[in-house]
C-alpha positions in Angstrom: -77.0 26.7 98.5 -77.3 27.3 94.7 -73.7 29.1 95.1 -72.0 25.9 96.2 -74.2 24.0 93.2 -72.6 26.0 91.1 -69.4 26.0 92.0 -68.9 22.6 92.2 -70.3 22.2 88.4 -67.9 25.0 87.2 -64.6 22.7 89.1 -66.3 19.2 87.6 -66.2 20.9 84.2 -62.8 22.1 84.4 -61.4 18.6 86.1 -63.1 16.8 82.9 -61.8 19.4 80.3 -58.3 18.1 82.1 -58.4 14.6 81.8 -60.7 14.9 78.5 -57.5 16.7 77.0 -54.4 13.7 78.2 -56.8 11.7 75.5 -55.6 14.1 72.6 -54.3 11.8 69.9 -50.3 12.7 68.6 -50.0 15.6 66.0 -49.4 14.4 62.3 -46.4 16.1 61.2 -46.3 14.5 57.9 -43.3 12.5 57.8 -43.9 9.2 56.2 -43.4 6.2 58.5 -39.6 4.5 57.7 -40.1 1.3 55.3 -38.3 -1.7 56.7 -36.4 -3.7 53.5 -35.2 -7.6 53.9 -31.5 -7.6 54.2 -29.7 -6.7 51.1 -32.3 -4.6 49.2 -33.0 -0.9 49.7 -36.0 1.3 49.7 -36.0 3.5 46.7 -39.1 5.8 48.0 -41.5 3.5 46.2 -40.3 -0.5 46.5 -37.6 -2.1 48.1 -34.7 -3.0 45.6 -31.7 -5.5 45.2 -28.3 -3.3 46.4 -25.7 -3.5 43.5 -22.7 -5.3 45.0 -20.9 -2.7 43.1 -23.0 -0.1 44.3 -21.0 3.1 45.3 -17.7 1.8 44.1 -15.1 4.1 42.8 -17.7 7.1 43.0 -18.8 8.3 46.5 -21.8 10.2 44.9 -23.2 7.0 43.8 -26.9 6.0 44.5 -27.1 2.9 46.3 -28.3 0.0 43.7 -26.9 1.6 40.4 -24.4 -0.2 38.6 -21.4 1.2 36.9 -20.7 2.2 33.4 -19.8 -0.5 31.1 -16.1 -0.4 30.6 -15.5 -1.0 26.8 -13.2 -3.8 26.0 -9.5 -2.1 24.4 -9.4 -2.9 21.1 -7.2 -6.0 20.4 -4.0 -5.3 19.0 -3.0 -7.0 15.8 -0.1 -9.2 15.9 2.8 -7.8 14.1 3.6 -9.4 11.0 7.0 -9.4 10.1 7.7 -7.6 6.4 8.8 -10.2 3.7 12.2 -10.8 2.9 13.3 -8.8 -0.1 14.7 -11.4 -2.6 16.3 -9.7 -5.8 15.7 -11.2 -9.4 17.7 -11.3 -12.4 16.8 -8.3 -14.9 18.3 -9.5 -18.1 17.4 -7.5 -21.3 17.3 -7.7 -24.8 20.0 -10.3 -26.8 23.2 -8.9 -27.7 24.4 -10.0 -30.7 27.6 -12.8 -29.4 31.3 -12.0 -31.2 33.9 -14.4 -31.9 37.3 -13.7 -29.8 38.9 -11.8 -33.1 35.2 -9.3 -32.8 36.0 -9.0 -28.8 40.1 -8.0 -29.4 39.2 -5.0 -28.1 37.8 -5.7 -24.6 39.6 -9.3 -23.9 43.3 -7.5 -22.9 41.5 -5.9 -20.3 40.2 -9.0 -18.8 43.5 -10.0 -17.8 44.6 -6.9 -15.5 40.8 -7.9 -13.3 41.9 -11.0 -13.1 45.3 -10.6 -11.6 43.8 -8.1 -9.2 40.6 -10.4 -8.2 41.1 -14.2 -8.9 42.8 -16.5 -5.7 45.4 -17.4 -6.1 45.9 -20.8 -8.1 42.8 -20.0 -10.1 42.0 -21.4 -14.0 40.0 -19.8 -16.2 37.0 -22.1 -17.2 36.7 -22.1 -21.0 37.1 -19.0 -23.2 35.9 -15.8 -22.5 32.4 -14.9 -23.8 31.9 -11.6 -25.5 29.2 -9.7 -27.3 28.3 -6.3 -29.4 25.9 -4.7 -27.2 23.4 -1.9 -27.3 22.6 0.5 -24.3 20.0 -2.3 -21.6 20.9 -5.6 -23.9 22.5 -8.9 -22.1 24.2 -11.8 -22.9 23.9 -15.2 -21.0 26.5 -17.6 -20.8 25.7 -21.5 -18.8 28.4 -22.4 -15.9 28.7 -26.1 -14.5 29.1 -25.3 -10.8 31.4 -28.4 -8.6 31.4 -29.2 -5.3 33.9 -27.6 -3.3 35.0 -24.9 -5.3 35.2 -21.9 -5.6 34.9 -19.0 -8.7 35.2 -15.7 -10.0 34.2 -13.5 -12.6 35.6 -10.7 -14.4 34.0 -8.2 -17.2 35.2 -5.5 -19.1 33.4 -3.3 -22.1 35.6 -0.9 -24.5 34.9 2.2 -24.7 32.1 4.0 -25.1 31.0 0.9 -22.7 30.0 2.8 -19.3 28.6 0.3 -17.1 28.4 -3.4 -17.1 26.2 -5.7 -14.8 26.7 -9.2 -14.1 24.3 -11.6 -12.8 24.7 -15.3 -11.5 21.3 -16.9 -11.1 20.0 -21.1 -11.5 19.7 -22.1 -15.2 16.1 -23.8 -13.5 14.8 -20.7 -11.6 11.7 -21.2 -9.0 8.2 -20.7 -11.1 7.9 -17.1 -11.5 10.8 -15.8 -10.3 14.7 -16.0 -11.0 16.6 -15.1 -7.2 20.1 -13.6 -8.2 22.6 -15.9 -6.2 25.6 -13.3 -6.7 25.7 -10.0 -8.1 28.8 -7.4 -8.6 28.3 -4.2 -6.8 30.9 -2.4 -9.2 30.0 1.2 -11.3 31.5 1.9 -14.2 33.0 -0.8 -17.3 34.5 -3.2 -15.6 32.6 -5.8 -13.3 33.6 -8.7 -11.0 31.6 -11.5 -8.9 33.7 -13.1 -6.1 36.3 -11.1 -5.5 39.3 -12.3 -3.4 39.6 -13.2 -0.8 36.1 -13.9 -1.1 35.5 -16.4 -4.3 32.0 -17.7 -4.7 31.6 -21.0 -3.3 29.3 -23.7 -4.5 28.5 -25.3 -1.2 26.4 -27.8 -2.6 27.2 -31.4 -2.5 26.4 -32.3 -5.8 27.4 -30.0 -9.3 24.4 -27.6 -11.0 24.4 -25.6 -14.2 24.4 -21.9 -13.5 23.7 -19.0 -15.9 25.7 -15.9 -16.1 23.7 -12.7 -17.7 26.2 -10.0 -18.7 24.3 -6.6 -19.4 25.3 -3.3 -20.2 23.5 -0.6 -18.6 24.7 2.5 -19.8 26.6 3.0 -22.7 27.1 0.7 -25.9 30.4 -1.1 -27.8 32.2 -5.0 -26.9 31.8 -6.2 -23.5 33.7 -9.3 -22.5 33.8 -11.7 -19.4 36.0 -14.7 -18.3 35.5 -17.4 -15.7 37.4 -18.6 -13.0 37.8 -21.8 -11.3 39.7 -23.0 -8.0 
């Protein structure tokens, strides 16, 4: 009888260690529970943040949230200014001494062989010609009244040892600091000449104006003369 007592002890003890052990309570395996964020944020491991709406753009490896490098503004480009219009000015030098026509003799005959390779035809010769005794850099001026409608040029020759002569035309009221050259010859050597044909110098103007010629001789010393001519 104690057998069976026994026994049936031993299988209660095993049925309750059974249905004692379906009570065991899930293993921890120590991964932390997931964190549910609002739409439109993101759980960083610690809070849940705003999502950049840039977030990940342009770069795959980008962490959701971070925002982009600032892209620096290109430099603005300064508007080209255009380089100011070159304007040449009269360069006249020291006074020659002025000569009578029997003084210039021996530069007035060559005046004449400029003219009739230069001047229009049906050009007059305004006045007399002007002449001077210069030194190497000196000038001599001489006043033109200008008309309407026509048209001039200008011959200059120096004896020798004359090497180079320069002749000017500029306003005899020049703008304040400045005297523009309105024609200039573009000869070398000891003969000069402003308007040559077919090309005269035209005073387009409506109304007359005083003009200045400056004779100089750059190289070189002796008589220089010049003539003007009118059409």
């Amino acid at each position: 009888m104690y057998r069976r007592i026994d026994l049936f002890v031993a299988a209660c003890a095993a049925a309750a260690a059974v249905a004692c052990g379906g009570d065991d309570k899930e293993a921890n395996t120590g991964a932390a529970p997931a964190v549910q964020c609002p739409p439109g944020q993101f759980f960083d491991g610690q809070y849940c943040r705003m999502a950049s709406p840039t977030a990940g753009a342009g770069d795959p490896n980008a962490a959701p949230g971070a925002y982009p490098p600032a892209q620096q503004a290109p430099a603005p480009t300064p508007s080209a200014v255009p380089p100011p219009v070159p304007v040449a000015t009269a360069t006249a030098g020291p006074v020659a001494t002025p000569v009578d026509a029997a003084m210039a003799a021996a530069a007035t005959p060559l005046l004449q062989p400029l003219a009739n390779e230069h001047i229009v035809s049906g050009a007059q010769p305004v006045g007399s010609a002007i002449a001077g005794q210069f030194q190497q850099g000196q000038s001599l001026e001489h006043q033109i009244q200008m008309q309407p409608g026509k048209c001039y040029t200008i011959v200059a020759a120096g004896a020798p040892p004359v090497a180079d002569i320069t002749l000017q035309l500029v306003p005899v009221t020049p703008i304040p600091g400045m005297q523009p050259v309105l024609a200039q010859d573009q000869d070398q050597g000891p003969t000069a000449v402003i308007g040559k044909k077919p090309n005269c110098f035209k005073w387009a103007f409506p109304a007359p104006a005083a003009m200045k010629l400056i004779m100089t001789v750059s190289s070189g010393q002796g008589v220089a003369a010049a003539q003007v001519y009118e059409k």
